[in-house]
Structures are given as C-alpha cells and as structure tokens.
C-alpha positions in Angstrom: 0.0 0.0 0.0 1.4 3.5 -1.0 2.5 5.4 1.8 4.7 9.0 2.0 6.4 7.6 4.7 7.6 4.7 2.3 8.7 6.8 -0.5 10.6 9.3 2.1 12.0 6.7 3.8 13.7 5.1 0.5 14.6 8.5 -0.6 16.5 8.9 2.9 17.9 5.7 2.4 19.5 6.3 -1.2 20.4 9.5 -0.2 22.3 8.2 3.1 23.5 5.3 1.9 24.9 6.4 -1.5 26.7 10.2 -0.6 28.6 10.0 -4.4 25.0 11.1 -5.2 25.1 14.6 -3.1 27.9 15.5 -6.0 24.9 15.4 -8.7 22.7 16.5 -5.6 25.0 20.1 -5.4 25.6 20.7 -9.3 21.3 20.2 -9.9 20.7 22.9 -6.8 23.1 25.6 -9.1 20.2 24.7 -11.6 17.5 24.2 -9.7 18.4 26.4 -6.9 15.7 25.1 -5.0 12.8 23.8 -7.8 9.2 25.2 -6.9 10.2 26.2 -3.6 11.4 29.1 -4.8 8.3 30.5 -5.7 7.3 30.6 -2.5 10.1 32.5 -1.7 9.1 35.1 -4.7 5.7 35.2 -3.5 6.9 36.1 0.4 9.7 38.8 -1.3 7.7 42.3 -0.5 10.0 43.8 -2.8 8.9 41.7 -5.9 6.9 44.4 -8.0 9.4 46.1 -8.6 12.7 43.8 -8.4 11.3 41.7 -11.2 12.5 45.3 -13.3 15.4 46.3 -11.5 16.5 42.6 -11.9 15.6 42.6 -15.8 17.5 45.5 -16.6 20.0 44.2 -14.7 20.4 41.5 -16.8 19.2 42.1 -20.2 22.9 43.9 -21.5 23.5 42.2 -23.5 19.8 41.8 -25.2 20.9 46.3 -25.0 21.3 47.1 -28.6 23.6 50.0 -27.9 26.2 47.5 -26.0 26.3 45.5 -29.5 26.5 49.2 -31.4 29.5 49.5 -28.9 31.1 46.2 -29.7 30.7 46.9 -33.6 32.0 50.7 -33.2 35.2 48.8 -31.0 35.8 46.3 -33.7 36.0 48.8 -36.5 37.7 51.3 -34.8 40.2 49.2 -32.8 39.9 45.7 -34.5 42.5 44.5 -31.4 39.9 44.9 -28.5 36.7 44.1 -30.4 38.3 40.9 -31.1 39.6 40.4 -27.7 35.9 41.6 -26.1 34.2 39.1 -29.0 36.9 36.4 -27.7 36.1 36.6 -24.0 32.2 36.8 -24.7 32.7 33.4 -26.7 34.7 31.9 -23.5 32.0 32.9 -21.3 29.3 31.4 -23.6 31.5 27.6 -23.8 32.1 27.9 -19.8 28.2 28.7 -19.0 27.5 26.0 -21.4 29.8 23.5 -19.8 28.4 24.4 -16.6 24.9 24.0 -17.7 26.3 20.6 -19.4 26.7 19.6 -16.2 24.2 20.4 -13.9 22.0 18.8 -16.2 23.6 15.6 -16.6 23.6 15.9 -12.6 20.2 16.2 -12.5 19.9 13.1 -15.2 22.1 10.9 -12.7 19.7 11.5 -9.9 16.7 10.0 -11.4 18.5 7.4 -12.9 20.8 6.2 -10.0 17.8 6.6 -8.0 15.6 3.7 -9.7 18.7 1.7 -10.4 19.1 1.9 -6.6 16.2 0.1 -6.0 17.1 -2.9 -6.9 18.8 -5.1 -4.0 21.0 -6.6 -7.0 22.5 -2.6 -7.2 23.1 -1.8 -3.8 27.0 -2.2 -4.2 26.9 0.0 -7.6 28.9 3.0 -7.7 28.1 6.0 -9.6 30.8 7.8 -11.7 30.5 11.0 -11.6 32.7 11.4 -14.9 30.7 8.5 -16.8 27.6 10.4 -16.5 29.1 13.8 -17.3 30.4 12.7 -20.6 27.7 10.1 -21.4 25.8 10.9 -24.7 22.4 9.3 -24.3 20.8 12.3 -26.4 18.4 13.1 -23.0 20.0 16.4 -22.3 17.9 18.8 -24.7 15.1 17.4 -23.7 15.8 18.0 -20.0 17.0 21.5 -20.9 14.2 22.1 -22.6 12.3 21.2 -19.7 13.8 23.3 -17.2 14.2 26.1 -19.8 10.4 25.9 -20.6 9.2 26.3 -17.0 11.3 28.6 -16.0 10.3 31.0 -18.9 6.5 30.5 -18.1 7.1 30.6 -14.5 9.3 34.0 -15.5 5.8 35.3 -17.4 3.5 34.0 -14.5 5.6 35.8 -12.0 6.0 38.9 -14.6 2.4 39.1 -14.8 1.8 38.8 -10.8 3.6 41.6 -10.5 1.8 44.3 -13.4 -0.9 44.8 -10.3 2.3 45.7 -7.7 4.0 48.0 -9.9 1.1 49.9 -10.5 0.0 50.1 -7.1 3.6 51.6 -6.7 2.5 54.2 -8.7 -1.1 54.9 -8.3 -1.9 53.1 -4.9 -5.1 52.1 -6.8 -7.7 49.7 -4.7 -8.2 48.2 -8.1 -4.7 47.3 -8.1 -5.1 45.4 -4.6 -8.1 43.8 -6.1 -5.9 42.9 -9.5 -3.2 41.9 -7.4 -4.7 39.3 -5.0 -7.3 37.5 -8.3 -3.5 37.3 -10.3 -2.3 35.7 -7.1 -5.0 33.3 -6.5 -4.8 32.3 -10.6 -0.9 32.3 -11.1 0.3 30.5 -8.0 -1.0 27.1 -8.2 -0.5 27.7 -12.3 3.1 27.6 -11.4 3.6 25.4 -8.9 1.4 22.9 -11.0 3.9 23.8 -14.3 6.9 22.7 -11.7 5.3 19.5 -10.6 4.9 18.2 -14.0 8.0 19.1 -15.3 9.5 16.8 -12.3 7.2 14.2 -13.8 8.4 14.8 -17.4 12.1 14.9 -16.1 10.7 11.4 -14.7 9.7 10.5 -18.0 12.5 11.2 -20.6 15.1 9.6 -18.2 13.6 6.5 -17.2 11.7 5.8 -20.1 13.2 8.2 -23.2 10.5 9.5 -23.8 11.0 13.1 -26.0 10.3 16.4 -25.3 7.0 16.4 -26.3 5.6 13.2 -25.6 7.0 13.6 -21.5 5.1 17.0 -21.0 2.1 15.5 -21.8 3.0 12.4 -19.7 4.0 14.8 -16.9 0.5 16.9 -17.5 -1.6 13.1 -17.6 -0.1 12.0 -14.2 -0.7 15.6 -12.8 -4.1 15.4 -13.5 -5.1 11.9 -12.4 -2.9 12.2 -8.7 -2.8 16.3 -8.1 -4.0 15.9 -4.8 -0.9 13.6 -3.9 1.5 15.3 -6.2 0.7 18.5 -3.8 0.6 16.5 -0.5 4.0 15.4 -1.2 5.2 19.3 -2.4 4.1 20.5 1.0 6.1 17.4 3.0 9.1 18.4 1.1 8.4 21.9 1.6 8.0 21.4 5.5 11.6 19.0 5.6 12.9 22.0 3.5 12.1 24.7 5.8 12.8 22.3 8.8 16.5 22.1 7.4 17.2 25.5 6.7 15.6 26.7 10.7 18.4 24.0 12.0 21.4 26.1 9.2 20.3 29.1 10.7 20.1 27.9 13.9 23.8 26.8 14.0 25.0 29.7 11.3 23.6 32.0 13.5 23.7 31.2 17.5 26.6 28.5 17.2 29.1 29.8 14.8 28.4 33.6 14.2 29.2 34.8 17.7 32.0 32.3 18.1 33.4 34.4 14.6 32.6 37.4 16.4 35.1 36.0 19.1 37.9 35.3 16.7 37.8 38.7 15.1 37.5 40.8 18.3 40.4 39.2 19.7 42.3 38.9 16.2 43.0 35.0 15.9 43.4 34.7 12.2 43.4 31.3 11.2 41.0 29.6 13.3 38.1 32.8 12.4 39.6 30.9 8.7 38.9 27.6 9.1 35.7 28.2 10.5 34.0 30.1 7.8 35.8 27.7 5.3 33.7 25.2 7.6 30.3 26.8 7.7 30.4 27.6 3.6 31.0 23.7 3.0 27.9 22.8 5.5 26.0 24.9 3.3 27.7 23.3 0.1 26.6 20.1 1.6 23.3 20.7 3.5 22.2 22.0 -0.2 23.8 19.1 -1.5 22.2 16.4 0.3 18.5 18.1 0.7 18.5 18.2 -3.5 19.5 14.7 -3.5 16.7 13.9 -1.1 14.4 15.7 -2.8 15.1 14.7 -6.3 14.8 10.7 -5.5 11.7 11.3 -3.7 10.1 13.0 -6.4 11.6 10.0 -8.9 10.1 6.9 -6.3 6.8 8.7 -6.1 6.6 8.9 -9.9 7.8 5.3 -10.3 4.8 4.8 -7.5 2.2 6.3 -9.5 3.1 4.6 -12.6 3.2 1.0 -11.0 0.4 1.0 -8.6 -1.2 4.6 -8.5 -1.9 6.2 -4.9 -4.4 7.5 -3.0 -3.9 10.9 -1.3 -4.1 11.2 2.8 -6.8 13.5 2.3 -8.8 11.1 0.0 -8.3 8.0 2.2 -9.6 10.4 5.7 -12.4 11.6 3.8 -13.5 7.6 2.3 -12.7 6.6 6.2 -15.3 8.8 7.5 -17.9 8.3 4.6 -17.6 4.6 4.8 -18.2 5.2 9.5 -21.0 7.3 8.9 -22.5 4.7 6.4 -21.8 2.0 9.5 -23.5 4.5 11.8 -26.5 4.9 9.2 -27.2 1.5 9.0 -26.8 0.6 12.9 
C-alpha cells in the first residue's frame, strides 16, 4: 500500500547510503536552486513588483542594442579589443555551457541512480561521476528544454503577478489590490502545477526516453489523475525543506556567528579561517544532500504512481469517514 512515509523513507535511504549522489545533488541545486520552492520564496519577497524590473534591466545587457553598437563601433575602430571583447564573450558562452552541461547531466544521474538503486542486486553500484558527465544518451535537450520551458512561463506567471504591484507603486489604486490578489490566486497554483509536471516529465524522458513532447504530456496526464498527492508530497518536502534551513540558521547564527565574532574581536586569524571555510561547506553540503533527497523522492513517487497509482491522505480520511457514517446509518 502506498504510503509518504515509504517513498521518504527510500529516498532517505539512497540518499544516506549512497553520498557519491550529493555531487549530482549540489551541481542540480546551481540549476535548480531550489525547484518550486522558490516560488514561495518570490511570493513572500515584498520587494517583488518592482525587483522583477530592477533585476531585468540588470540582466538584459546584452539583449541592449547599444552595447552591440558599442562592440561593432570597438571592432572597427580598434579591430585589437573588439576581437579580444568578442573572444572573452565566446569563453563565457563555452564555460556557461559547460556548466549547464553539467548540472544537467547531474540532474539526469539523480533520477537514474535513484531507480537503479532500488534494486537489492544494485546496492553495491557505484556511480561515476565522470561516466555520466560525458555520457551521450541524447536526454539532455530534452531535459533543458524542460527546465528552460518552465522557467520561462514561471518568469511570465511571475511577470504578470507583478503588473498589479508596480502599478500600485504608482497609483496606490484599490483596483490594483483587487488585481493583485485575483493574479495571485490564478498564477500561483498555475506555477507550482507547471513545476510539478515538469518533475514528472524529467521522470519521464530519463527513465523511459520519452522526448520532449511526448513527456510533457506524460508529466501533464499523471498531474491530472494524482494532483492531490503530487501537492501532499510538495508540502512534505516543503516542510523537511524549511525544517532544514531553521536548523542552518540555527547553527549559522547562535553556534558559529558569535564564536566568529570572538575570533575577530580578539584577532586569531586562522581559526576565524577555518571556521568560515567550515560553515560555507555545511552549506555546500546541507544543499547538496536536501537536492538529492528531494530529487529521488520526487523519482520513487513517480515510479509509485506509474506501477500502482496512490491514494492521497486526504482522499483516504475523507472515504474513512464516509464509509463510519455509512456503518452508523445502518446501525
């Protein structure tokens, strides 16, 4: 019988028991940075109406027309620099790519390592990280088309929510209140909805190769048949999630920060050193493992749904109490 308990457990388990995983788990976070939990965090940002401008002019240079004029103007006039300028743009463009290259194939490995792990004949596999870096299994456009296409509509959705904001900035309108809180009610659960099936269609091209195409509409099928336990298990993540990062704080904060505050008062150098090198790697790996976690848990509950299906906690209370009140009835 499918229980969350179950799935989280054997998430827990792989994640534990199999720590070469927390490397894929850290390079997915750069991508993820956190999946739909992040929208909660956009939502609870006050500043968001207007941030979502500052951060688009920000960075949108080089979508600036004048800063190509610039580049064209250097390359006539000075032929050296434009070349060197065009040089270094092309070097950023192959690192970011490499870097996307591999957070992507990191994100691949999770789901995959995380179903092979199931199997007791497995257990003892090792995952190379190298192997699945350079492994050409034609999955990662898909999967970048994935992330790329919810982050663009989650971009608009957001985008949208905002419009009512930014005008309130500037007209402090009670139709702009009004606005505001019918966008938030619409666009919310529009977005995390878009991010729950993309972790289905992730699901979907890795395990079973399916293409782009084909594994949204997978991802937007099982969605629709088990919403209520696709958002049940959202909300358990989200809890362990925010559970996590209390207990960071917690140590960041009342443990280490005024034993820093220590070091640096009384000038002792290296150990002030060692302990911030200390605190950045339990982020590194806190992040690391809680991607991990949450990754295989999305991947075992998929694998659930497709094998046996699942009811949702709330669905089995409410048939609980219907089927007592039937027994009463009938007494």
């Amino acid at each position: 019988m499918f229980s969350y308990r179950s799935v989280l457990g054997k998430a827990w388990t792989t994640t534990k028991h199999h720590k070469k995983l927390w490397i894929f788990g850290f390079m997915a976070f750069l991508l993820s940075a956190g999946g739909e939990y992040q929208i909660l965090n956009k939502i609870l940002n006050n500043d968001y109406g207007t941030s979502i401008f500052d951060s688009t002019s920000v960075k949108s240079i080089f979508l600036d027309t004048s800063f190509w004029a610039s580049l064209y103007h250097a390359c006539l006039t000075d032929p050296k620099t434009g070349l060197a300028i065009v040089l270094m743009i092309l070097l950023l463009v192959f690192v970011a790519f490499i870097f996307l290259w591999v957070c992507i194939r990191s994100q691949i490995a999770l789901v995959k390592w995380t179903k092979i792990y199931q199997a007791d004949k497995n257990k003892e596999k090792r995952a190379s990280f190298w192997e699945e870096i350079f492994t050409r299994d034609r999955k990662f456009w898909p999967i970048f088309g994935l992330n790329f296409t919810v982050s663009i509509i989650i971009w608009v959705l957001f985008f949208l929510l905002s419009l009512p904001l930014f005008f309130l900035y500037i007209t402090d309108s009670s139709l702009s209140i009004l606005a505001y809180t019918v966008f938030f009610v619409i666009f919310l659960p529009a977005a995390l909805a878009i991010s729950l099936i993309v972790k289905y269609s992730i699901a979907a091209v890795v395990l079973e190769k399916q293409s782009f195409v084909k594994s949204l509409e997978s991802g937007r099928k099982l969605f629709a048949k088990n919403w209520l336990v696709s958002l049940e298990m959202a909300i358990l993540l989200f809890l362990i999630n925010f559970l996590v990062s209390l207990v960071c704080i917690f140590v960041l904060s009342v443990i280490l920060l005024p034993i820093m505050l220590t070091l640096v008062i009384f000038n002792i150098i290296v150990p002030l050193y060692l302990l911030v090198v200390f605190a950045f790697l339990l982020l590194i790996v806190t992040a690391a493992i809680l991607m991990t976690f949450q990754t295989s848990a999305w991947t075992l509950l998929y694998l659930e749904l497709k094998s046996t299906g699942a009811k949702a906690k709330l669905e089995r209370i409410f048939a609980k109490k219907t089927k007592t009140k039937k027994v009463k009835t009938k007494k």
